[in-house]
C-alpha positions in Angstrom: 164.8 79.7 139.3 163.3 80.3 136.2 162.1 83.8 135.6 157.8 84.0 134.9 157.1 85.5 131.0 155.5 88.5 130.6 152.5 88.2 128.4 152.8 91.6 126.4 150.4 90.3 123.5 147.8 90.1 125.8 148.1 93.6 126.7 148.6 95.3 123.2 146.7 94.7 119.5 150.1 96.7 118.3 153.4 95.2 117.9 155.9 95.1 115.4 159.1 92.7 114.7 162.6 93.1 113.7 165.6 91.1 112.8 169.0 91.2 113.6 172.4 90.1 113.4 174.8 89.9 116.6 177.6 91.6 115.4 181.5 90.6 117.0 181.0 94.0 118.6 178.3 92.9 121.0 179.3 90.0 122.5 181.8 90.1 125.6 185.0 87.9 126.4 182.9 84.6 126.7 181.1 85.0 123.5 177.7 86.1 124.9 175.5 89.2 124.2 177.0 92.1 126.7 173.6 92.8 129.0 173.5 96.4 128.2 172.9 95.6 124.5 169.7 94.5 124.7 168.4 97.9 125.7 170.0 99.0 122.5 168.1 96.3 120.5 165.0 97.4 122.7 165.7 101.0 121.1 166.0 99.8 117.2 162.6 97.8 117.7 161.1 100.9 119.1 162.4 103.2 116.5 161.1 100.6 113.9 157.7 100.3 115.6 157.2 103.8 115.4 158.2 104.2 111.7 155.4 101.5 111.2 152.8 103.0 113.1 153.6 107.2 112.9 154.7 107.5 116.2 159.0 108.0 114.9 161.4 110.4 116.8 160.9 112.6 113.8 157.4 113.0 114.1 157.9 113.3 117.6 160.6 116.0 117.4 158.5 118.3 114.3 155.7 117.8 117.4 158.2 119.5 119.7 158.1 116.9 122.0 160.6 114.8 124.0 160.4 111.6 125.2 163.1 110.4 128.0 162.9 106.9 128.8 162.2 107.4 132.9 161.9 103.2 133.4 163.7 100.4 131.4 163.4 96.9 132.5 165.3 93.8 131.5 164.9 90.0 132.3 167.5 87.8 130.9 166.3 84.1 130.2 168.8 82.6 128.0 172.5 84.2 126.1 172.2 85.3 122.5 175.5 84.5 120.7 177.6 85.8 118.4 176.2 85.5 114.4 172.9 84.6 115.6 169.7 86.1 114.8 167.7 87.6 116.7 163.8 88.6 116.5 162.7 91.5 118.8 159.3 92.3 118.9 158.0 95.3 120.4 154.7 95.6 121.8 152.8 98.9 122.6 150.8 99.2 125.5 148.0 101.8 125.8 147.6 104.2 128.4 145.3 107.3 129.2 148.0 109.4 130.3 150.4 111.0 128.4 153.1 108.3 127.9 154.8 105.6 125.6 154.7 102.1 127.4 156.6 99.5 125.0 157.2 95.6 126.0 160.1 93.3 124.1 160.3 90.0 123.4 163.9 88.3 122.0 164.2 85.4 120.9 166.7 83.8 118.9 165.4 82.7 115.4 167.1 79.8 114.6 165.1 77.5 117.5 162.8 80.1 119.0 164.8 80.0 122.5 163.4 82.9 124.1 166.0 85.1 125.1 165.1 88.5 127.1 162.0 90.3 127.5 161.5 94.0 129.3 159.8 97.2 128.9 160.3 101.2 128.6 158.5 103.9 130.0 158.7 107.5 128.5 156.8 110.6 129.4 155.9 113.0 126.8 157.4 116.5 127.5 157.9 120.0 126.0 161.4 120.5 125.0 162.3 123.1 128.0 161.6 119.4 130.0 158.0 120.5 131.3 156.1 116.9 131.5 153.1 117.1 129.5 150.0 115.8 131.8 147.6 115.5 129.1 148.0 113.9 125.5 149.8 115.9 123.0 148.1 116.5 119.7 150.1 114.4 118.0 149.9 111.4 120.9 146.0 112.1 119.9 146.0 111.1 116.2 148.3 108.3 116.9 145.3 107.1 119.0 142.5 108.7 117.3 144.0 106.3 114.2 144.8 102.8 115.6 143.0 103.8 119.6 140.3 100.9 118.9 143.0 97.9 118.8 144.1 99.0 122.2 141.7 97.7 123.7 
C-alpha cells in the first residue's frame, strides 16, 4: 500500500532546503538509511531553516526559551542509500499558538525518488519547563517579519 503525500507547500510560504551526504555511519547491515536517522536529518534541516529565517537555537536560547520536540512523525516511502544525496526540505507551518510546526520532505537528488516525509511539533517554554501559552517576544518578531507569507 502506498502511503498518501503530505502536501506541506500548500500549507507554508516558508521553506528552506539542504543537501546531504549519507555517510557509511548511517546506513545499517543491508546498506539502507537506519530509520532513526531521518529525524536527525529532520533536525539539520530545521537548524538550517532557522539560521535562514532568525528563528536558530541561539536566538531561541538568548530569548530564554526552550523548545522540546513533544510530536515527531515519520513516513517512509522509499530507502536512501549509502553515498547518495539527499535534499530535505523543511517547511514551516504557522500557528496562533505558541509553537514551532515544521514538515520535511526527502528525496534523493540524483532521480528525485521521494524518500520520507514527517513533521515536528515543539512548544515554546521558559527554561524552568513552564509552557508558554502565548507568543514569546521573540516568536512575535519572527512573525511580525515574514507573518504575511503564512497565510
Amino acid at each position: 500500500m502506498m502511503r498518501r503525500r503530505l502536501n506541506p507547500a500548500a500549507l507554508s510560504k516558508l521553506s528552506h532546503v539542504i543537501t546531504l551526504d549519507v555517510r557509511f555511519s548511517e546506513v545499517d547491515s543491508l546498506g539502507m538509511v537506519w530509520h532513526g536517522n531521518y529525524i536527525h536529518y529532520f533536525e539539520v534541516a530545521r537548524e538550517a531553516f532557522g539560521k535562514k529565517y532568525g528563528l536558530d537555537y541561539t536566538s531561541l536560547i538568548n530569548a530564554k526559551l526552550v523548545v522540546p520536540v513533544v510530536e515527531a512523525q515519520v513516513f517512509y516511502h522509499s530507502p536512501g542509500r549509502l553515498d547518495d544525496r539527499l535534499e530535505i526540505t523543511a517547511y514551516f507551518i504557522y500557528h496562533e499558538s505558541s509553537k514551532l510546526e515544521m514538515y520535511y520532505e526527502i528525496c534523493r537528488a540524483s532521480d528525485r525518488i521521494f524518500l520520507a516525509e514527517g513533521r515536528t511539533l515543539q512548544v515554546c517554554t521558559t527554561p524552568r519547563g513552564e509552557l508558554l501559552i502565548t507568543k514569546p517576544a521573540l516568536l512575535r518578531t519572527f512573525y511580525d517579519k515574514w507573518g504575511p507569507d503564512f497565510k
